[in-house]
N, C-alpha and C positions, 0 to 999 in steps of 0.2 A: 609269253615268251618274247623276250626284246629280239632287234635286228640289229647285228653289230655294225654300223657306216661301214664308210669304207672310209681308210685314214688318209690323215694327212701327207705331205712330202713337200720336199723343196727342188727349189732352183733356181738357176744365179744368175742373175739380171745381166741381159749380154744388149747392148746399146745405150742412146742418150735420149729415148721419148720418153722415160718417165723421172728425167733430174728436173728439179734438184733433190724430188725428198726419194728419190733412188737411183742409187750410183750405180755405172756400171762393175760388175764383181760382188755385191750384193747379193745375199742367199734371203732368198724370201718363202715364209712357210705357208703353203695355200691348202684350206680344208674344202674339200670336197661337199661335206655335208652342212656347212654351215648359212645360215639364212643370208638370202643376196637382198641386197636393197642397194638403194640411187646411193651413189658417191663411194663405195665399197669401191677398193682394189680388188679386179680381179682377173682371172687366166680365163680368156673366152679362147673360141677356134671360130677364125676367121678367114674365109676363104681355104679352107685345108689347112690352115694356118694357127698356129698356141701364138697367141699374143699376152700380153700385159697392159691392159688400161685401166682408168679409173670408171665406172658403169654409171651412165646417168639417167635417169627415167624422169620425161617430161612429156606430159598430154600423151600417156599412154605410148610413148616412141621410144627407144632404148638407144644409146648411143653407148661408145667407146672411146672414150675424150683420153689424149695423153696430156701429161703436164709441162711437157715441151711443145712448144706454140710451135715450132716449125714443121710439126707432125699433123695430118691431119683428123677428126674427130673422126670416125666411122659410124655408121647407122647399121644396127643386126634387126632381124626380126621380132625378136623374142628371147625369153633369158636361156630358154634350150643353148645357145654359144657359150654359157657361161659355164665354165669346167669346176672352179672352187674360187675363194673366196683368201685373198691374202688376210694372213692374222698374225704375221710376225717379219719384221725385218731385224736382219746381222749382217755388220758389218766388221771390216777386221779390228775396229776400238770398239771396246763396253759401251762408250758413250753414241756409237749408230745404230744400237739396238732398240730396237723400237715394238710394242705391240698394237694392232690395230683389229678391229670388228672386236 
């Protein structure tokens, strides 16, 4: 007998630390169950906090890099922060639609 995940859901990108390849107003779809690795977009919780970074894994240390330089990278302990896993951006043209992982 299988175990059904648990599903996906979105939500819409509210600031400027992850432009330019996401605007703010942006609906992004993040799955829950899908496999995390280095460079994945993804929804960690950070200090009691749902963030949006990009996850980067070097000499075993995990970081939370935004793609806005004026943000800075954060260091989590482990991928336990890491909530899901972005796999789809929309935006309000066809052409900001994007899939990713």
């Amino acid at each position: 007998m299988s175990q059904c995940g648990r599903e996906a859901f979105a939500l819409q990108v509210l600031g400027d630390s992850m432009q330019p390849e996401f605007q703010e107003g942006h609906i992004i779809i993040i799955d829950p169950d899908a496999v995390v690795e280095s460079g994945n977009y993804v929804l960690a919780k950070y200090e009691e906090e749902y963030i949006f970074r990009q996850l980067i894994i070097e000499d075993n240390q995990y970081f939370l890099k935004p793609l806005n330089e004026n943000y800075p990278t954060l260091s989590i302990p482990n991928l336990e922060a890491v909530q899901g896993v972005i796999v789809q951006r929309a935006g309000k043209r066809r052409k900001e639609h994007k899939h990713y992982a």
